[in-house]
Each structure stands twice: as C-alpha cells, then as structure tokens.
TINULO-196632 format. One record per residue (C-alpha): x, y, z; residue in one letter. Coordinates in pm, whole numbers, plus 50000, padded with zeros to 5 digits. Each point is the difference from the previous one (the first is absolute). Layout:
REM TINULO-196632
XYZa;...
END
This chain:
REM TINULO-196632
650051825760331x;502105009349693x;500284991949654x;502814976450045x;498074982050274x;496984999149804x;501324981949729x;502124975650199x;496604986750164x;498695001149672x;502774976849776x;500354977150361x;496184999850030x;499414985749652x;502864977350025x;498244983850316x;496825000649884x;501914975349714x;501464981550249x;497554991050227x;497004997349644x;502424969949895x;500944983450330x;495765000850021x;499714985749645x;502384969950091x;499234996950354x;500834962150082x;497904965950063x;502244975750062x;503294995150112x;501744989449697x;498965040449908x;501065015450301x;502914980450040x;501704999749628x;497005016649789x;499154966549867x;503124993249835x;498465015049679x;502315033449977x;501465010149635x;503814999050057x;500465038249823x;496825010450257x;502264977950295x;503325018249911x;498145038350043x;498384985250285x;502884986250138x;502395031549949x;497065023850180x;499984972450286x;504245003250025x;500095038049943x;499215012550313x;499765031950178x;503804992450082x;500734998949635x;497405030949866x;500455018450296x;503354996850217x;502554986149718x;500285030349883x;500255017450270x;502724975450113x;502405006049663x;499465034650048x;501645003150369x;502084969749926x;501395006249609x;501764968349910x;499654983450334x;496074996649899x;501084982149705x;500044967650247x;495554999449996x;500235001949659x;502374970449980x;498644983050220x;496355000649940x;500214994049630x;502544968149981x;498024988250287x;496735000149795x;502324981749693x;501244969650285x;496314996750078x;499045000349597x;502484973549963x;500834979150288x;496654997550234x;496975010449760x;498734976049744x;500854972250236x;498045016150272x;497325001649743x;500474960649866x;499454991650384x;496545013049985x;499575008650372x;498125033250062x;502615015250269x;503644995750097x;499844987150342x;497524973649810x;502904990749741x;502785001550360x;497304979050177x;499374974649723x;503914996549848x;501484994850344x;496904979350098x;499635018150346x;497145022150161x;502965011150193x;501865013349713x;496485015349897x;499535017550336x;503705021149999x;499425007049645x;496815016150075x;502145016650265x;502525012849799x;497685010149749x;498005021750263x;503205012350141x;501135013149641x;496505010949886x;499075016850270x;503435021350043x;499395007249619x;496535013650007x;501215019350262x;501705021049739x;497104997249764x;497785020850306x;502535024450015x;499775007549664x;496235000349980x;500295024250266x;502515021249851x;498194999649706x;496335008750141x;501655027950207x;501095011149703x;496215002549804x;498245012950343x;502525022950142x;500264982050319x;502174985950259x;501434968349916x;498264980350303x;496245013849814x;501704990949693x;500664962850040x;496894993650173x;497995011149716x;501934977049798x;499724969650241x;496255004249943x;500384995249596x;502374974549987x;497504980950221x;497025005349803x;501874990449682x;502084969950112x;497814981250237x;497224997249708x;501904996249671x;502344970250119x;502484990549730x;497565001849664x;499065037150142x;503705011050062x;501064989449664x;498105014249786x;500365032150229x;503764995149999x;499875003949642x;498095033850026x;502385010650283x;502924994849799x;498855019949689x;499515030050269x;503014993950155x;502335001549661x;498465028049873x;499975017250304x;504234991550029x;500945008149647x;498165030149887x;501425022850256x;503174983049970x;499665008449632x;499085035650058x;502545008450212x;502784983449804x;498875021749738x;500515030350213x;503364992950136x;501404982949714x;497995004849693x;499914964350001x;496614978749977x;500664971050085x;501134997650382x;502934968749966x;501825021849755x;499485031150164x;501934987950279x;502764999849860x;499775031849800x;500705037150103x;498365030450105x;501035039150031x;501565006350267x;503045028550039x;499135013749617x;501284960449873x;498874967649968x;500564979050294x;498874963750085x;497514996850292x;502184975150179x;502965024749961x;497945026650129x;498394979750296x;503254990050101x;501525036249988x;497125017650202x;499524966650273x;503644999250066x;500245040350096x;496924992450265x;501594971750174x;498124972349859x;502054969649762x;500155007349573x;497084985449856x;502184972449814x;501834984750279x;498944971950231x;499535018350330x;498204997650313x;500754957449993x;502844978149965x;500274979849711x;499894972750158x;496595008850140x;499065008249670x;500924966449856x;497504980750293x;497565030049962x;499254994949647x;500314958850028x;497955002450304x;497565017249742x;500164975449726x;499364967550142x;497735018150235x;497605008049714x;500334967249854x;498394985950325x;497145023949988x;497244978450114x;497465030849833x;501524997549723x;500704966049912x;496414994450047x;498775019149706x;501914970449771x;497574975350143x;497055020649798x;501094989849669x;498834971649849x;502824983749903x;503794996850082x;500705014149662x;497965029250078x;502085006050332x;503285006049823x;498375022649771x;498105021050224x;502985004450168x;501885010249694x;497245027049947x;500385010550421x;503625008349918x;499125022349634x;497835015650312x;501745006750257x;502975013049769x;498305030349856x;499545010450390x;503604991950085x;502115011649761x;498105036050057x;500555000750342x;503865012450045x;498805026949756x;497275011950216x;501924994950305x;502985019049853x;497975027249836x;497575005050346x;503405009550220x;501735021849719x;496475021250019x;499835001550348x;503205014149989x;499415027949771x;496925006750224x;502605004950358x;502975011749830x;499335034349775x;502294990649774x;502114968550042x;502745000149762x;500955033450197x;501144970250268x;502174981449790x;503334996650150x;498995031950204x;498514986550332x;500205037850152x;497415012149720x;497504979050238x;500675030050259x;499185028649756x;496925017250071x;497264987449734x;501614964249971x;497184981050141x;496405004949930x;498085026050239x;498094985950232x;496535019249928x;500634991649668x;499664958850035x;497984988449696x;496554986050025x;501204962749969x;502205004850342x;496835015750231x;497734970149832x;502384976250083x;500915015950394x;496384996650043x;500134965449977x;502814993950254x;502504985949750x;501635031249943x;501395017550317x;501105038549906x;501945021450258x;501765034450015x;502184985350296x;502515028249979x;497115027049919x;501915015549714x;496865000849739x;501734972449804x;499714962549946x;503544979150044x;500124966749846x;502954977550087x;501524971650154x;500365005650345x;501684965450091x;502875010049791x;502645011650215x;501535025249772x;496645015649894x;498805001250378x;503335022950024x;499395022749717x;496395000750108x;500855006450372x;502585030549870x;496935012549773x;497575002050324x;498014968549863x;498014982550246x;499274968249827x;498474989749669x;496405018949952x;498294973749797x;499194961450077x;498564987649717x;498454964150040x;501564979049685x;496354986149985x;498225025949825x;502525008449703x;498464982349747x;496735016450084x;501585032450034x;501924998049722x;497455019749712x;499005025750296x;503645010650001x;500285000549633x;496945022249987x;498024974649753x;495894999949902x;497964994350308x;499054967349781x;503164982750029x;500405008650328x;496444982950093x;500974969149760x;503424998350181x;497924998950344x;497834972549863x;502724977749874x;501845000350383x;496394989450103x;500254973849733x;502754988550104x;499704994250337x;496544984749960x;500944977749742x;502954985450217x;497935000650296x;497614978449860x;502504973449891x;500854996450354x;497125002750195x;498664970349757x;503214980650089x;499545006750349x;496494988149998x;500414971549770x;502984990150262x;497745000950335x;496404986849835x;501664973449731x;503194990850151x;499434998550394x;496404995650055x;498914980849645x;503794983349974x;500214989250375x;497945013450242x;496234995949883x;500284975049694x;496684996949984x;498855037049976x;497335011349754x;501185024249690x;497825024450118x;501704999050352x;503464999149838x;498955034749783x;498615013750344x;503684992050171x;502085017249699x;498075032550046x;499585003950360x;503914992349982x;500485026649722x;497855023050216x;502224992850318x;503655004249734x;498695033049918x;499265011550342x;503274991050143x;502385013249720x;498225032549992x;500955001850373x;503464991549896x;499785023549693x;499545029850218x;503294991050191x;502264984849746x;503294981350057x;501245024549703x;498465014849677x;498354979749786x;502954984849789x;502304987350286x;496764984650170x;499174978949672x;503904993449961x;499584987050372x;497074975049864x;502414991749732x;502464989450228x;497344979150224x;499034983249660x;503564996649857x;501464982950338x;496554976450043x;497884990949697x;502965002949720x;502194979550124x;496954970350036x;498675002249666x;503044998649835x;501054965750170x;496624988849987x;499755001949672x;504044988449892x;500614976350274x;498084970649981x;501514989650332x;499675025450222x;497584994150215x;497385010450264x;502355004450291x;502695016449819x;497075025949871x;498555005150320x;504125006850120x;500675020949749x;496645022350033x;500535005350381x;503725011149979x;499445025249708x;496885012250142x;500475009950346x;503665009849946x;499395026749747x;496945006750238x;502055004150283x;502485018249847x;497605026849851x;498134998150341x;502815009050205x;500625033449790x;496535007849897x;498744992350412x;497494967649970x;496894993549794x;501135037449840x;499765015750338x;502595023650018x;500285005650391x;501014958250032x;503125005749786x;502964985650141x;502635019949801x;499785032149821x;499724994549594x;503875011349966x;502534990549788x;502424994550307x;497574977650136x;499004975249721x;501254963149975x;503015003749744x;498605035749876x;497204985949861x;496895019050048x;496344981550063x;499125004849627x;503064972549858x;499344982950270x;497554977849793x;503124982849783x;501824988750347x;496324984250075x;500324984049694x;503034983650033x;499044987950358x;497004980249906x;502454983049664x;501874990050221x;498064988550300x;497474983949760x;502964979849851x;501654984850322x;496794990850170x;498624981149647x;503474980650018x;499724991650360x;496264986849967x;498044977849752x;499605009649609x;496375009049893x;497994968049908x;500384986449616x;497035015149895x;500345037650120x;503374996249822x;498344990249664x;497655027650083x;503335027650008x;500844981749622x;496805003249876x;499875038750058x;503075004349803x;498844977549704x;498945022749693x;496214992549932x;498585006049649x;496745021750085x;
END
C-alpha cells in the first residue's frame, strides 16, 4: 500500500466515521423524523442540505468530465440543471411546503383526490428515482475504486454496503444534518484543486476568471479555449467552443428536458417540507442556489482545464500541432509508452482507463478515430486505432493526479466524489422508501399500519433500492451524467407536468392527472427503453442508440421535454371531456396560492 493510498483511506475514513457518528446521533423515532426531520430544519442549514442532496456524483464527478469531451455542447447540464433548480424555487416550492403533506405522491394523491393518482405517482417517482440512483452507484463505485485500487465491480459493492448503513438508520433528520457535512467536503474538495491548478495554468486564483484567461503556450500568451480548439481540431475531434457532437435542436430539448426535470425532483422537493414555515421554504431555497453556484460556475473551468492537461500529457508538445497535423507523425510527438505517468497505470488498474500500443510502435496515439479524415491520415501514418479510452467518469477525480498536486488534495478530492454520491443517494433512497412505506402501504394499501411497521417498510425498501441499482450500477445504460439526465427526463415528462397544473389549475382534475401521468410516463419510458434495451438491459434493445435511428434526431436524454408536452396535453383534453374537480378541492388549489402571513 502506498502513501497516496494511505492517506486516501485515511481523509475518506474520518469523513465516514463523521458520517455515520451523526446519522447515529439523530437516528429517528417517529415518522414525522424520518420522513421530513420533523419539520424543524433552519432554512440556511436546509439550503446546504439541500444543494449536497442535488449535487450528485453526476454533478462532482461526471459534469466535468462531460464539458471536457463535450466543450460548449456540455454547457446544456449546466443550463439545464441550474434554471431547473430556479423553476422549482419559484413555481412548485413554497406551495409544496404551504400544502404540508410529507411526500409528493401524498400532495398528487390528496390535490387530485385519487389513490389512483397516488399509485402512478409513486410509480413515476420509483421509475425516476431508481434510474437516478443508478448513477449515484456508479459513482460510489468509481469513486471507491478509486481509494482501494480495485475493480470497479469491488468498488461499488463496498459502497452499497455504506450507503446502507448510513441511509436506512438516519432517515431524513440523519441525512440532513449529514448533507450539510457532505457538502462542506464536497466544495472544498471541488474548488481547491480547481484553484491550484488555475494558478498553474493561468496564474489566476480564482477558477471563473481563469477560464477565460491565458497561459504560455508557443513562447505567447494564448487563451485556453483558443488553444483547446487549435490542438482538438488537428486530432479529429470538434474545437472546444463549438456545439458539436448534437444538433441544436437536441440541445434545446436536452437542456429543457433538464430543467423542468429537476423541478419535478421528488428528492428534492421533499427537503422544502422540513422547514417550518412557507417563508422558510423560499429562503432555504434562495441559500440552495448561493450553493450550488459556487460548484457550478467552477465546473467549465475544471472541465476545460482537466482536457488541456491531458493533452500536454499525450502530445509532447502541442502547439508543435497547430495548423501542422503531419507534426503528429514525427517521431517524439506523442508520449512514450513506458513512460505513461503514475496517474494513467492507477487509473488502467481500475478498468476505466484502457491503454494499448495497437500498432506496437513504443508510442501512445490519441485521436478521433470516427473522424473520417483523421482515420485517413492515421491509416497513411500506420495507426491502428486510438491507444487510450478514457472513461469521462473519473476526470474530476483524476484531475489533481494529472496536475501532479499534494497527496492531500488528491485524498480530499476522492472524499468529496464519495460525498457526493452519498449525499444524493440518500435523498433518493429516502424518497423511494417514503414512496413504498407512506404512500402505497400507509396511503392505500395498509391504512391501518403501525409507525413502527411503516419505519420497518421504508428500510427494508431502501435495503431492496440499493441492492438493485448497484446491480444496475455495474452495467450502466451510460456514465453517470446521461443516466441522471435519463431520470430527468422520466421526472420532466411525469411529475412536472402534474404539479404544475395541480397547483395553477384549479380545474384540472383527477382523470385528466391520471391521463396526463400515463402518457408522459411510459412514452418517454418506452422511448428510452427501446434504445437503452428494457428495464436498462442492454441485450432487449430494439434499435441501436444512433442518431439515424432516433424519433426526429432526438436522442433518449431530450426525450423528457416531448414527455412533457404529451401529458399537457393529454391531461387537458381528458379534464374537458369529464367532470371538473368538486368545489372544495378547487378552493383547496386557491388556497395554496393565497400568501399567508407566518
């Protein structure tokens, strides 16, 4: 065991140990506790809470990692994910919160006065959670493989086995208060290498600014998007600042798909039930945003600054490239192949970075070997392929390894991708449980079940959550990003679309809800299902995940906006074909809206 590995057990050990000391200290009694942590939450403690719970391995780990391989095309998560979080601030939140209910298939069940409506809410909800914490596994995995050494499979297990001990005990008054921890981990673990290596490639502290600031390259100053895009374009791959690798148009849906998809985020939503007051709600969620921006706005910078010194690691020296593809052919151009740094054989160890001399030449290519031009040169240069697959997954966590930075930060940046993915993972396995113990067998099922029963249900349905998206963690639809944008698109084409008329339409009712539910639901379901094969399983697919094949060139990720539309629509002819909602349910819908002095 080496130094490096010694001290990543040692940083991720204690931050456990503080974990799993406070979900002990507020281990639940009731179910007002385990359900919304007694409603008693400080809104500034709710909004750090809250951001740990939405910043989730996908955002700490693969966002990155996705603006790095995408350049501006990434730009879409970030759009999407942050107005998303400003619709739900605004439009669903503090009247959520005024309703009082402890879960959203509860407020669905109640509003459209229908177990019915209850029941496919839960279903939605599991559908969405369940494809989400799929994501969260893989990044617990990829993280833990990361600290041990280890294949990914030993990896995600070992993380499986935390997430259980610290989720099925702490119920919603644990996870907050260990959100809170969680996200103190995670930001310093994001921003202090991101400040560090600013520093070295810029000069510049502070990340955001160092963006869009130069470095040395050529014996002048050039901008690091000027230099990404020189160097990408002369390997085959699309300049950094251009939208590439969608259509706009899938862009567009992609990053609406994202916004009202995180808007209907059951996990989240629920955390604005723990305050005490509807007052409190629109605060806490003021303080979620302040949050989640110091996170976001540093993320194109680390993404940006992770490929540019990957690139210097492959390529010798790549402003000798610039406008000269056939450099790439001189002898010395590309980094020797007994000479891969120690970041690269940590990393191949793990199984999410593949290395091979194809063309046995002592030398490591790196290029796009899709693009038809480059597969020419490459073919002319006695290339065989690309010799390094690099899973977009780990460069986040890779990212102070490559920049050679104290074995601390490295640890710290290991324990924040932990953080991350625990602290989302708890969110959901909570909603999931809350949804199968509260909302099926307490809300229609069993009525009459005892609290302690009810606690019993939400953890042996946690335990079974966990089991089953660790299987599906191992053998993901995609990496960990496009499987939460999936859940985004299951939440933005089913539970959006609901809240938002349940709460503005006083005459919608339950029929037109139940409709609109159904057609969002299973045909964004079905959609992703026939690409991704069904239930996730990839040998049921019906066509291959190809642009030529998708409805209208829109790939399974947008999908989620289409949904959305579907159930509007649906929901809105069937309410005008049937009865309105009784007088009283409709009074209910103007009472939410009514400002309250509190």
């Amino acid at each position: 065991m080496d130094a490096q590995q010694i001290m990543n057990l040692s940083v991720v050990g204690l931050t456990f140990a503080l974990y799993i000391g406070i979900a002990i200290w507020a281990r639940t009694g009731s179910t007002a506790e385990f359900y919304v942590a007694g409603k008693g939450v400080n809104p500034v403690a709710n909004g750090m809470a809250t951001a740990a719970d939405w910043m989730s391995a996908a955002s700490f780990i693969s966002m990155a990692g996705l603006i790095a391989f995408l350049g501006y095309s990434g730009g879409a998560y970030l759009m999407g994910w942050t107005g998303g979080y400003v619709l739900m601030a605004l439009l669903l939140a503090p009247y959520l919160r005024k309703f009082g209910k402890f879960t959203v298939p509860e407020f669905i069940g109640d509003r459209f006065y229908s177990n019915a409506a209850r029941v496919i809410a839960v279903i939605a909800l599991l559908a969405m959670s369940i494809t989400y914490v799929i994501g969260q596994m893989r990044g617990v995995g990829i993280a833990f493989s990361n600290i041990l050494e280890v294949p990914l499979w030993i990896g995600l297990v070992s993380g499986m086995a935390v997430v259980f001990i610290y989720a099925v005990f702490g119920g919603m008054k644990g996870i907050t208060y260990t959100q809170i921890a969680q996200y103190v981990v995670m930001i310093f673990a994001y921003t202090v290498p991101a400040v560090f290596i600013s520093l070295t490639i810029t000069g510049v502290p502070i990340p955001q600014i160092g963006l869009g600031s130069t470095t040395e390259a050529a014996g002048e100053s050039v901008h690091i998007i000027q230099a990404l895009d020189r160097t990408l374009v002369e390997i085959g791959f699309a300049p950094y600042s251009e939208l590439a690798n969608m259509s706009m148009l899938n862009m567009f849906m992609l990053t609406l798909s994202l916004m009202i998809g995180t808007a209907g985020l059951p996990h989240v939503i629920i955390r604005f039930f723990t305050v005490p007051r509807m007052r409190d709600a629109r605060r806490s969620a003021g303080w979620a945003l302040f949050f989640i921006a110091i996170l976001y706005t540093t993320a194109p910078a680390v993404g940006a600054m992770a490929m540019w010194n990957m690139l210097n690691t492959t390529i010798e020296d790549p402003t000798e490239v610039w406008d000269n593809r056939e450099a790439l052919a001189e002898p010395g151009a590309w980094m020797a192949y007994d000479e891969q740094p120690s970041w690269m054989e940590h990393w191949a160890g793990t199984g999410l970075l593949d290395i091979e001399d194809k063309n046995e030449d002592g030398h490591l290519q790196y290029y796009n070997e899709d693009d038809e031009e480059m597969a020419k040169f490459a073919e002319e240069h006695g290339w065989e392929g690309s010799e390094l697959d690099i899973d977009r997954d780990i460069i986040v966590l890779a990212n102070p390894q490559i920049a050679n930075l104290n074995p601390i930060v490295v640890a710290l940046v290991a324990a924040g991708g932990i953080a991350a993915a625990l602290s989302t993972a708890a969110g959901l396995l909570l909603a999931i449980s809350s949804a199968v113990s509260h909302d099926l067998l307490k809300g229609v099922f069993m009525p009459r079940i005892t609290e302690k029963q009810e606690m019993l249900a939400a953890r042996i349905s946690m335990a079974v959550a966990i089991l089953f998206a660790g299987y599906l963690g191992l053998n993901p639809p995609g990496f960990a990003a496009e499987v939460v944008a999936l859940a985004f698109g299951l939440a933005a084409a089913s539970l959006f679309p609901t809240l938002m008329m349940g709460i503005f339409m006083a005459k919608m009712n339950k029929q037109g809800a139940i409709a609109g539910m159904l057609v969002g639901l299973f045909s964004t379901l079905l959609y992703i299902f026939i690409y991704k094969g069904f239930f996730f399983f990839p040998e049921t697919a019906l066509l291959p995940d190809e642009e030529a094949y998708w409805l209208f060139g829109l790939n399974t990720t947008s999908f989620g906006a289409v949904g959305a539309v579907l159930n509007f629509i649906a929901a809105y002819v069937v309410s005008k074909l049937t009865a309105p909602p009784p007088k009283e349910i409709q009074q209910l819908v103007e009472n939410i809206r009514v400002p309250k002095a509190d």
